[in-house]
Steps between C-alpha positions, in 0.01 A plus 500: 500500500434861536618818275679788747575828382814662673539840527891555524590885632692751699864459527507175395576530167796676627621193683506244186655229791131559632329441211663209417427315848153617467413352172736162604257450798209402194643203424363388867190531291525295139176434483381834528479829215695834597494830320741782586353845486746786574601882576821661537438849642865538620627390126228740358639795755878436431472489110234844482799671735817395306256651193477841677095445606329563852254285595182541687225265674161539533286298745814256452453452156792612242390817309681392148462772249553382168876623424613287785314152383742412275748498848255359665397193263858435454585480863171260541416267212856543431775451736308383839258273285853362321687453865232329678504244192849522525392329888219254340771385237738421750264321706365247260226681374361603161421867492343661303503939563160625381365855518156551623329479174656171443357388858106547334468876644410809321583830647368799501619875659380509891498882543628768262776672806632165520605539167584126304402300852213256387227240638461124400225384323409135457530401126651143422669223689604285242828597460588446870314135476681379234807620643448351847388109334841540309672515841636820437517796777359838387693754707239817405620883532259765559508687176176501350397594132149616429332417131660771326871374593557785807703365744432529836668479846267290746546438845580177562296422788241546288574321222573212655150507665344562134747133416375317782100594452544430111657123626351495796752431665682532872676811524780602724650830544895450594613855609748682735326425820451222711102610503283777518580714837306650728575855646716338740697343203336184639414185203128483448422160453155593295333755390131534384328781313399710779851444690697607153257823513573620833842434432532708198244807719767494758790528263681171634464375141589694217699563188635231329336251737160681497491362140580204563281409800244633270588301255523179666162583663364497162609178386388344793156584422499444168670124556303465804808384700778618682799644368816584654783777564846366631869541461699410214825457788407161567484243262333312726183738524474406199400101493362551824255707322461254234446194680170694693682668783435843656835703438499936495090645495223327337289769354095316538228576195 
């Protein structure tokens, strides 16, 4: 038996056909433990624009002043978190949608310019325990609160690094792409430390995937395994990656 934490992303929660065959391929696995940690950076773009905002990235991170979080925790904790248990529901499943703080993680602002766009801290697990030997599925958005009540927008590549290190647990990241590319938009199989580096020198990786290379890379080394990047397009990535199989790039501690 083994706790995974999936990271669901990208334009999948566009596609809720695709989210449901994802989550239906974890009954392959009963007598494992699955939480659902998710984004929605398309939702978040298309609900700031039909409110008249323009939004702007840094280093491929959200800036998310704090007249648009309201916008942006609706879009999150609100309607994706609700549609992908919409998908669990349908499925069998017993969701339950928690935000970040629910999840045993405290956040904290990251850097002022990024305006509400906050860290993870390890806090508490207990909630997430209990829920998980109830045999319910938390499905986890990335809106974070800090002790005062703030809310903040996290990315959720890294929160659902901060979930897996708190359970330690396996972690996969289910994206866009089939893998990480090379310059040649040739699949890297793995990637190491010094490989991701002279990636992200050369420019090959950057934006939105420079954080989460990054990301991954520091999960690795904190769980001292691998963990992996692949494609939320095929379901059967998926269990292949669950039942020990090398599927998308394995990013090495």
């Amino acid at each position: 038996m083994a706790n995974w934490v999936i990271k669901l992303g990208g334009a999948v929660l566009n596609n809720i056909e695709a989210a449901k065959a994802l989550i239906d391929v974890l009954h392959q696995k009963p007598e494992d433990k699955f939480i659902l940690v998710h984004g929605g950076g398309s939702l978040v773009d298309s609900w700031l624009s039909d409110a008249g905002f323009v939004t702007s990235k840094h280093l491929g991170l959200r800036i998310s002043p704090r007249e648009q979080m309201p916008y942006i925790v609706g879009a999150l904790a609100g309607c994706a978190n609700k549609q992908l248990m919409g998908a669990a529901i349908s499925n069998g499943f017993k969701p339950v949608g928690l935000s970040l703080f629910e999840a045993g993680l405290v956040s904290e602002q990251k850097l002022k310019a990024l305006g509400q766009v906050g860290t993870c801290i390890e806090n508490d697990a207990s909630i997430l325990k209990s829920l998980l030997d109830a045999g319910c599925f938390p499905i986890v958005s990335s809106i974070g609160f800090d002790l005062e009540g703030n809310w903040y927008n996290v990315n959720a590549d890294e929160a659902a690094a901060s979930i897996a290190q708190l359970l330690d647990a396996e972690l996969i990241f289910m994206t866009d792409v089939e893998a990480v590319l090379d310059n040649k938009l040739n699949p890297l199989h793995q990637l190491s430390s010094d490989e991701i580096s002279k990636l992200i020198e050369e420019g090959v990786i950057k934006g939105g995937m420079q954080v989460k290379v990054n990301t991954s890379l520091q999960a690795a080394q904190h769980l001292r395994r691998g963990v992996y990047i692949s494609s939320w397009q095929k379901p059967e990535n998926l269990i292949a990656l669950l039942n020990g199989e090398h599927v998308g790039t394995k990013i090495t501690p």
